[in-house]
C-alpha positions in Angstrom: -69.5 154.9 14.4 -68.7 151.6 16.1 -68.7 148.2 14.3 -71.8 145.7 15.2 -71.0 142.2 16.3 -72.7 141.1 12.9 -70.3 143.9 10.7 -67.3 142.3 12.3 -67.8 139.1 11.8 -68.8 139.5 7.7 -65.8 141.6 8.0 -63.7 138.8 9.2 -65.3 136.0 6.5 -64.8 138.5 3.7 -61.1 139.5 4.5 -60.8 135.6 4.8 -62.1 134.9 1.3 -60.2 138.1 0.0 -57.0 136.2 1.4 -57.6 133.2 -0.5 -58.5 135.2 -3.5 -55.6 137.3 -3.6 -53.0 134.6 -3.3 -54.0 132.3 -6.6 -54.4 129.4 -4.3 -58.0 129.8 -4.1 -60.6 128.8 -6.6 -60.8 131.8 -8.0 -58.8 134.9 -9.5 -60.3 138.5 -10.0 -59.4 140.4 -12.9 -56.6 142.6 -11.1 -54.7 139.3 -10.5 -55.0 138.7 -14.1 -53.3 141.6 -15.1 -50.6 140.9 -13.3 -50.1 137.7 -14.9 -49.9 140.0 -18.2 -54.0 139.5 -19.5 -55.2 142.8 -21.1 -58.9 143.6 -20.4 -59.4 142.5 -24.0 -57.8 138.9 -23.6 -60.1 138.3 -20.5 -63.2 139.5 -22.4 -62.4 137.0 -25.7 -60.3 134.4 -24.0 -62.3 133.8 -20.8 -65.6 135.4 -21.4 -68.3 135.9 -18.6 -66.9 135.5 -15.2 -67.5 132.3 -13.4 -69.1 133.9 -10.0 -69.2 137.4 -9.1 -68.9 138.5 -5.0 -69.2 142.2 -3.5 -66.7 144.2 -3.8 -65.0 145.3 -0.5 -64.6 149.1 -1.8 -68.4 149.1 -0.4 -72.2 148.5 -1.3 -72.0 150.8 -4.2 -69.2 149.5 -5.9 -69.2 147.2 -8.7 -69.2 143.6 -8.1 -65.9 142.1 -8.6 -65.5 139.6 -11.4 -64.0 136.2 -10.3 -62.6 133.5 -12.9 -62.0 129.7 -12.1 -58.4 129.1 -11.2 -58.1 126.1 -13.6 -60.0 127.8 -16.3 -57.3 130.7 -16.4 -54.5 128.4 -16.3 -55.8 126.0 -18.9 -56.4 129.0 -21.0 -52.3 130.5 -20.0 -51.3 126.7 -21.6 -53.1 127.7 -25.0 -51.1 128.7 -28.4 -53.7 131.2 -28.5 -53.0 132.9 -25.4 -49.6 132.7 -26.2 -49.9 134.6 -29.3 -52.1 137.3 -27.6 -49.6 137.8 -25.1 -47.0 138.7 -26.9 -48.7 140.9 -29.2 -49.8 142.7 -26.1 -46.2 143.4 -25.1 -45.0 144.3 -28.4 -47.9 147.0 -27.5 -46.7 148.0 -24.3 -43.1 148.1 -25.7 -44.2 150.4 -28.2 -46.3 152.8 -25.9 -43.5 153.0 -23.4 -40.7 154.3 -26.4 -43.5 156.9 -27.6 -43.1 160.1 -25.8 -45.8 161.6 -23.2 -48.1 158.4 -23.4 -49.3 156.7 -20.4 -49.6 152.8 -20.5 -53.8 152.3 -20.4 -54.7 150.9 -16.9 
């Protein structure tokens, strides 16, 4: 199947915005960058609530829409005592599921 002249070029613009993405240095951060930064799914959902802008997800048409946060939103939120405090009880949870035998951390 060979790519139209129209599919390559959304291809280009969407690897492009994916780069920005991906980096931090964009506007926005997606949910898999978050975790990476240590948020559990449960800190995004109560700290930073409904995403700011949603785009198509690159896995295809049926896939779900990723979920994109404003940059400074996540980092004013990562300056908070209350993030703080979530963080850490997050780890003390991770600590805890790593010493107890044939668990999996959650993904």
């Amino acid at each position: 199947m060979s790519i139209t002249r129209y599919e390559e070029v959304d291809s280009q613009r969407m690897n492009a915005r994916w780069s920005a993405i991906g980096t931090g240095c964009g506007p926005y951060v997606g949910i898999a960058e978050l975790r990476e930064r240590g948020w559990s799914r449960a800190m995004i959902t109560e700290l930073l609530g409904p995403p700011d802008e949603t785009e198509c997800n690159p896995g295809g048409r049926n896939a779900p829409r990723v979920k994109l946060f404003d940059w400074i939103r996540v980092v004013g939120t990562e300056g908070t005592d209350l993030f703080h405090q979530r963080l850490a009880q997050a780890e003390v949870r991770r600590a805890a599921q790593l010493r107890s035998p044939g668990r999996e951390l959650p993904r």
